[in-house]
Structures are given as C-alpha cells and as structure tokens.
N, C-alpha and C positions, 0 to 999 in steps of 0.2 A: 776273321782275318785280323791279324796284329799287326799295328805299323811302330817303329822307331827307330833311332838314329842307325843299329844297327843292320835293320830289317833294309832301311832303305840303301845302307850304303850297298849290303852286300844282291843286293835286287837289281841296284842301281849299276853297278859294274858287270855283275852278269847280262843284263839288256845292252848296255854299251859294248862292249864283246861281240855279242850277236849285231849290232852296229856296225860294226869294223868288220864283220865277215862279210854282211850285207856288200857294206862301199868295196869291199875288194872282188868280189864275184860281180857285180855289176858289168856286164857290155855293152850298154848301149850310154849315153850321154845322159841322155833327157830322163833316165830312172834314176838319175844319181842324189836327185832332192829327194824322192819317197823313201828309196833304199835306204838313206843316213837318217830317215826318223827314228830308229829305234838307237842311235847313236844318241841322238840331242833328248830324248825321252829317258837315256841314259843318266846321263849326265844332268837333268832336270831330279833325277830320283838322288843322285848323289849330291846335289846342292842340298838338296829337303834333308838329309843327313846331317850336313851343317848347322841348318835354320834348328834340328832336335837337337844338338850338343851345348847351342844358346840359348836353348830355354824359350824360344819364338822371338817373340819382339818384331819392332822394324829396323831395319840395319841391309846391307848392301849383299847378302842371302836372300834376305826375305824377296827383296827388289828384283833379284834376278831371276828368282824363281818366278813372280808374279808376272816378267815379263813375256819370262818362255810360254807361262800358261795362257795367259790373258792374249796379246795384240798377234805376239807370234805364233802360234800354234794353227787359228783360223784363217792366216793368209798360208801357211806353211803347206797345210795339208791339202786344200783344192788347190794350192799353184800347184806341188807335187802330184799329184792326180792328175792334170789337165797335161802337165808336160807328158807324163808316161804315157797318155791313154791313146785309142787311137783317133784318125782325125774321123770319123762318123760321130764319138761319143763327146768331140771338142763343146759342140755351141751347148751342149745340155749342163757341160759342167762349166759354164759361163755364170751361171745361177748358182749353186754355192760358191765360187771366187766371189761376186759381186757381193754375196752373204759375208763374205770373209772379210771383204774390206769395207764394207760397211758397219763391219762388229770391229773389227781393229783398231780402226778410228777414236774413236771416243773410247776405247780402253786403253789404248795411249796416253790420249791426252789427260784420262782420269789417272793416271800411273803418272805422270809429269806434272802435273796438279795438284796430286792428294799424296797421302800418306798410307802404304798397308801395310798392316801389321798381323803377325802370327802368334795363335795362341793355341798352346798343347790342350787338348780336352781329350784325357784317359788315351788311347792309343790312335788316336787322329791328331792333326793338324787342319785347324781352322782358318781362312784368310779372311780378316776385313780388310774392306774398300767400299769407299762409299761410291754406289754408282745409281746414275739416275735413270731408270727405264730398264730396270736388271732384268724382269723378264721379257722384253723383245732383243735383247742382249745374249741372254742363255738361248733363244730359240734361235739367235743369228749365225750364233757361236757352233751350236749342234747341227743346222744346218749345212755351214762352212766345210765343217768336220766330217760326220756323221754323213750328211747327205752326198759329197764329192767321191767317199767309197762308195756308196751302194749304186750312185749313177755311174760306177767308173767304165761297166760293161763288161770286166775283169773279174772272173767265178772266185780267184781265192780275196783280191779287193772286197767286192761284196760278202766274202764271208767275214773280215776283217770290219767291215760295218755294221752286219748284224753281233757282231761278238760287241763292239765298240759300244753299241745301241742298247744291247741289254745292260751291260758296266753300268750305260750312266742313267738308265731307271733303277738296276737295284743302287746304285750311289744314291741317288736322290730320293730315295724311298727310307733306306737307315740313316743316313748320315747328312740329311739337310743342307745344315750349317758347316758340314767339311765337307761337302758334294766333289768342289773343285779340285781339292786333293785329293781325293780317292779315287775318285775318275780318273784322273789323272795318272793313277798309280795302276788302275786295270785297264787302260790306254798302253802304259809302255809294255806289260807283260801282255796282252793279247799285239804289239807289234813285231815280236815274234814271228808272226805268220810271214811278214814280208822276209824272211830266210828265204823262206820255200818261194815266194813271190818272184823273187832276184833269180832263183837257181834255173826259175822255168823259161823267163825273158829268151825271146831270141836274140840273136847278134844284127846289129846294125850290117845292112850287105854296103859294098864301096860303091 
C-alpha cells in the first residue's frame, strides 16, 4: 500500500462522504459521536494531505494532525462507544474510557510542551514526539480504542475491532517508525463499517 499527498487527499474525502452519510442516517442521539468518526478520520487523512505538499516539518498541519491522533482519538472512541451501547455493557466499557483518559492526559500535555515534527520516509509519514513511557501509552491508547469496540457487545462494533486490531499489528510489524500513521490511515478505511453500523440502529421510541 502507497501513501501521499494524493492518495491521502483523495482517501480522505471519500471516508469523509461516508461521514456525512453516517451523521445523516443517524436516529437516535447518543450514536451521533461514533457515527461522525469516519467524518473526523476523514478529515484527519485530508490534513495528512497537507502535512505531504509541505514536505513534513512542524508547522500547524502537523499539530493538528497529531492532536486528532494522539489525546483525541482515545477519549473519542470509548466516549463514542459507551454513549451508543447498551446500559448492560455501560460499566464494562468504563475500563477503556478510564484507559482513554488516562492516555490523553499526558499526550496533551506532551503536545503543549513539546514539538512534533513530520518526516516523509519513501511513501509513509513518520511523527516524532518525544514521550516518556511510550509503551504503557500505546497499550493505553489500544486499549482506549481497540478495547471499547470489542467490549461494545455490538456484532458489527466488534467486527470493527477485530478489523482495527489486525491494522494495527500488521502496522507495527512493517512500519514501526510510521505505526501511528498508518494505523491511522487502516483506522479511517476499515470506519466504513459504521455505514452499515448507523443503517441497522433502531429509532429512539418517545
């Protein structure tokens, strides 16, 4: 798989599309943060667009991107999950939220602290940031993410976990040092599945 500025823009607007179908078929309230992830997963691929036309660097692309990825994404996706799911599978997915904000924390503050900077290696993008305790940070982060689908109790959620879960071993099996972007990139194309996700929801009764 090839990534650049093109690949991403035009990736990146086709997810965001599938976004915007999501938030309009939505009925009930409380689906409407999970539904709008492949809008904001959208739109994360089309900033990465930008951060390739500059050549990487640090500059206010880079920063944006690094924010959707890093603090917001782990509180995003278990709040989203806990609001949708039902109240039997509420206290289980209390445990990745907790995970979520316990990783968003200190990837904030390292984001308002430090400097990250993007660097092209052949058809990936690479983020440095320095962070201290990276790996209970990745295990917080996957957790957060990763774990909030598979406990959602929800057959196509859980399939969107398992899909999410393999992404981000083969990411971190080729691409190490781009992990975060790549995963990120087989994150918004496997959020897809939430079309189908939105289309099955039933309607809130009055």
């Amino acid at each position: 798989m090839c990534w650049s500025a093109t690949a991403d823009l035009v990736a990146g607007t086709g997810i965001a599309v599938v976004g915007m179908a999501c938030v309009a078929r939505v009925r009930r309230v409380r689906d409407l943060p999970l539904a709008a992830l492949p809008l904001l997963l959208g739109a994360h691929q089309i900033i990465e667009s930008v951060i390739w036309g500059s050549g990487g660097g640090a500059g206010p692309a880079t920063l944006a991107w690094a924010v959707i990825a890093l603090p917001l994404l782990p509180l995003w996706v278990p709040l989203g999950v806990l609001c949708a799911a039902s109240p039997n599978a509420r206290r289980r997915l209390s445990v990745p939220l907790a995970a979520g904000i316990a990783t968003a924390v200190p990837l904030a503050y390292a984001l308002a602290t430090r400097s990250v900077t993007a660097g092209i290696r052949g058809h990936t993008l690479g983020y440095v940031l320095d962070l201290p305790h990276s790996g209970l940070l990745v295990g917080g982060y996957l957790l957060a993410t990763v774990g909030s689908l598979l406990l959602s109790g929800d057959r196509l959620l859980r399939w969107l976990g398992v899909l999410v879960a393999a992404g981000a071993a083969v990411c971190a099996a080729l691409w190490r040092l781009e992990f975060i972007s790549t995963w990120c990139a087989f994150a918004a194309v496997c959020s897809v599945v939430l079309l189908g996700w939105v289309s099955r929801r039933p309607v809130d009764r009055p």
